[in-house]
N, C-alpha and C positions, 0 to 999 in steps of 0.2 A: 504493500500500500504506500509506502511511502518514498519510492521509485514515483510514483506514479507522480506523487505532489511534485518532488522534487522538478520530474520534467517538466510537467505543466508550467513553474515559475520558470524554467529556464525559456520556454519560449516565448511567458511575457517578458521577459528581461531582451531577448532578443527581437521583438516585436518592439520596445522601446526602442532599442538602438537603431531598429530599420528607417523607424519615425524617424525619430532623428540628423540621420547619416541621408533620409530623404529630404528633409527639409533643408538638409545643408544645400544641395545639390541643387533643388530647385531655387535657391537664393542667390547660386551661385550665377545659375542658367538666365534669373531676371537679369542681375547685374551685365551681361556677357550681351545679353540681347540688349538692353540697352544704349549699350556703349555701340554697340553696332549698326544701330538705329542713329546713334550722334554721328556718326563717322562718316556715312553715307545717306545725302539731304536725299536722295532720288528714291532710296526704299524708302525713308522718312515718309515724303511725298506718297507712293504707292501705297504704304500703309494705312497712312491717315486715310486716303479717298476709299480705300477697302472698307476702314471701319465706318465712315460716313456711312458707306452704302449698307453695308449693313442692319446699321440702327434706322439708316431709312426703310429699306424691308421690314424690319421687327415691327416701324411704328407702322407700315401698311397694313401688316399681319395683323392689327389689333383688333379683337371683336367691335363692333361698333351698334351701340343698342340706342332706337328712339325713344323718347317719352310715351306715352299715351295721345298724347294733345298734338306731339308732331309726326305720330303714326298716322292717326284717324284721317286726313285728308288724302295721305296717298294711299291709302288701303280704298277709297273712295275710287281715286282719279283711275285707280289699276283695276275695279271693278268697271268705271266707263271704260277704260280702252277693252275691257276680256268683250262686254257685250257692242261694242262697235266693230268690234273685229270680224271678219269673214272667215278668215281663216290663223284662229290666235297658234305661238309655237309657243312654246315655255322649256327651256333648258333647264336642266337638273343634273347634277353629279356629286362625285365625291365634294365632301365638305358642306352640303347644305344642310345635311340631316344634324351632323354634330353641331354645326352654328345655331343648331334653334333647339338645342339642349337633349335630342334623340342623341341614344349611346350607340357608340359604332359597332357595327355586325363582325367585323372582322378582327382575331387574334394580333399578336404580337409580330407576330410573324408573317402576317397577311391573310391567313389562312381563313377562310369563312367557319365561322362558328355555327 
């Protein structure tokens, strides 16, 4: 039994030091990237416009929900165009269901559940 304890601490003691000896590494790796960032204004440049872009997708990405008060007219005007229409289309696909709180049909892995 006491093999047993003993190992168990030995691999939180080594589970510390991994912590550790990782966060050295990744302090080292900001530092390094940094400096490499100062040193060359044109990746500087490339990176910034990346990250821009980025955050500008993320903020496209944002759900976006109306009030009550500034649904009710276009839920209106979209009911005149369905009955003035001859011949109405309406597109559907991935992402519509989950944007209006329906949970997705499909696994992790894509797989249809």
């Amino acid at each position: 039994m006491q093999a047993q304890g003993s190992c168990r601490s030995f691999e939180g003691r080594n589970k510390e030091r991994s912590t550790r000896f990782d966060s050295r590494y990744l302090m080292i790796f900001y530092i390094l990237v940094e400096q490499l960032i100062s040193e060359n204004p044109r990746l500087s440049k490339t990176l910034r416009r990346q990250w821009a872009t980025q955050k500008n997708n993320q903020s496209r990405l944002a759900e976006m929900y109306d009030s009550a008060e500034e649904l009710a007219p276009k839920v209106a005007k979209l009911i005149e165009m369905i009955r003035e229409a001859q011949h109405p289309i309406v597109y559907t696909g991935a992402g519509i269901s989950t944007s209006a709180n329906i949970p997705d049909y499909r696994g992790t892995g894509g797989v249809y559940v």
